[in-house]
N, C-alpha and C positions, 0 to 999 in steps of 0.2 A: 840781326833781327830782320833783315830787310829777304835775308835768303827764305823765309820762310815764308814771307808774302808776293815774295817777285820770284816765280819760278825757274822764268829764260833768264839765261845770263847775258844776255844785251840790253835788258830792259832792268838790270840789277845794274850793270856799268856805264848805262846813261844817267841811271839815280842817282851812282854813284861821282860822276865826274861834272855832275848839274853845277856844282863848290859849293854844297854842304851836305854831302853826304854823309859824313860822320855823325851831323845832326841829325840828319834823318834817320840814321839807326835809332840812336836815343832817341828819337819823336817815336817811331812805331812801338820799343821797347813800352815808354810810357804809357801810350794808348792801351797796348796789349795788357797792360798789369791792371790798365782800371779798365778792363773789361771790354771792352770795344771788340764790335763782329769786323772779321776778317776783312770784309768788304767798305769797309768804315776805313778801317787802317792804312788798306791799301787806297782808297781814296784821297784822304789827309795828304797820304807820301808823294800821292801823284798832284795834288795841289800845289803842296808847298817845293817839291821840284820843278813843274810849270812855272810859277813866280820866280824862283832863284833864277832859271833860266831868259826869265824878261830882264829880271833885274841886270843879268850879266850884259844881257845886250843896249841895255842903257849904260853902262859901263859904272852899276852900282856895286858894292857887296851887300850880303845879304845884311850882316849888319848894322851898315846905315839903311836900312829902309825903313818907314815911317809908318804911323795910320795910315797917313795922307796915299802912300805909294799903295800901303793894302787895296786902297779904295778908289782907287785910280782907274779914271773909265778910261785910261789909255793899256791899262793892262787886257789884253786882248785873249777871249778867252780860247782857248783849244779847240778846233776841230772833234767833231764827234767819233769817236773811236781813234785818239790822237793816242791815246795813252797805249797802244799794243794791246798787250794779256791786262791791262790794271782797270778798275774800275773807276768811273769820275769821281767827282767829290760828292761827300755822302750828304753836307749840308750842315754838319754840326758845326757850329759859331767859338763850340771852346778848342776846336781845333789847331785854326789861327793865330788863337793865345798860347798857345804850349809851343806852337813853334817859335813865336816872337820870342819865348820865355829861354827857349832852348838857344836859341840864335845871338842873344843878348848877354851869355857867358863866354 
């Protein structure tokens, strides 16, 4: 799913080696079935890869991560235009949940 939102394929193998890529498929799959615009999805994906990628550099997995880490004003957010071709996050709040949701199996 993610080949449909991420067109370059460097910006598809950084999603995908963030370590959780796989969820992230099933994250856009989901979004895309309840309707979510393109730019939503591709948002979400480029969120919850941002995070995966702090996480790793605190030497967390995704996994264990908490509210607490969600909300973590040590989470430093992206640079404007960090994401390549992807768009930032769109701002939905059930976003988060689906991933925690997806991350949590």
């Amino acid at each position: 799913m993610i080949d449909r939102y991420f067109p370059c394929q460097r910006v598809r193998e950084r999603i995908r080696s963030c370590g959780c890529g796989e969820l992230l498929d099933e994250f856009a799959e989901r979004l895309h079935r309840r309707g979510y615009a393109s730019a939503t999805i591709r948002g979400g994906v480029w969120a919850v890869e941002h995070f995966a990628t702090w996480l790793n550099g605190q030497k967390l997995k995704l996994h264990d991560a908490t509210k607490d880490h969600v909300r973590s004003p040590r989470v430093p957010l992206p640079a404007a235009g960090a994401g390549g071709d992807v768009s930032g996050p769109a701002g939905d709040q059930s976003l988060g949940e689906d991933a925690s949701r997806s991350a949590s199996r």
